[in-house]
N, C-alpha and C positions, 0 to 999 in steps of 0.2 A: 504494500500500500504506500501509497506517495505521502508523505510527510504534509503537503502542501495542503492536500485535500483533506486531513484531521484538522487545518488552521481553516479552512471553509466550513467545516461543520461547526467548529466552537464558534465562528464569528456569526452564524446564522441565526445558532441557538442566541447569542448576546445580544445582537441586533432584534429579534422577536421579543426578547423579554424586557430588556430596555424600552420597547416602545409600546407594550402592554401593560408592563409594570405599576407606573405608577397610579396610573386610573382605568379600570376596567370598563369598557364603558356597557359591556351589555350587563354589566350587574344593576345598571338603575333599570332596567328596561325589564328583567328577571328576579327574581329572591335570591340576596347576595350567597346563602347558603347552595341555590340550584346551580348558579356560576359555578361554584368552588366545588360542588363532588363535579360536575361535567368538565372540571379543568386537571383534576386527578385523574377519573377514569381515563380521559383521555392522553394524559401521561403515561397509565401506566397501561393503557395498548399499544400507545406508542414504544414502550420500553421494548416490550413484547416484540412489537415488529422488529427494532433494531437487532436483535439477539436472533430473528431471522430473518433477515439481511443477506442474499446472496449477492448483490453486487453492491458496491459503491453509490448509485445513482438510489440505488433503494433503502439504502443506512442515509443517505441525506437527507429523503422525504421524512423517511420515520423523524429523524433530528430535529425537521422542521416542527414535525406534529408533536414531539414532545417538548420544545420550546413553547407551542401555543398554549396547552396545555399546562405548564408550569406558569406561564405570565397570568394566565387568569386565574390560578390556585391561589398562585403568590400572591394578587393584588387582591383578590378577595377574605384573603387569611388578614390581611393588614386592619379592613372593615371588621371584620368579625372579632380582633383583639380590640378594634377600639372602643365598640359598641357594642 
């Protein structure tokens, strides 16, 4: 595996959770609770896919999907400690 293309997947994942992060927006639009298990589950079939992963182009996708996934757990975990 090419070195370069492990710096394409961490910067994917960074980039997605960086811009979901701080404010989720379909949590006002849903119950911040239904955000946050649909951003786990969705992480962890995303984990799921990566661990079967036969090429490259399809550990990316998954990467993507667990980055989405993680941005909206994360920024709804945040709501739920404050309130």
């Amino acid at each position: 595996m090419h070195p370069g293309s492990l710096r394409c997947s961490s910067l994917a994942y960074d980039e997605y959770a960086a811009l979901l992060a701080p404010r989720d927006p379909g949590a006002s639009a849903f119950s911040v609770r239904a955000v946050g298990a649909g951003g786990f589950a969705l992480f962890a079939l995303a984990s799921a896919a990566c661990a079967g992963a036969d090429d490259l182009t399809g550990l990316l996708i998954a990467r993507c999907m667990q980055a989405l996934g993680a941005a909206a757990g994360l920024a709804t975990v945040f709501d739920l400690l404050g309130g």
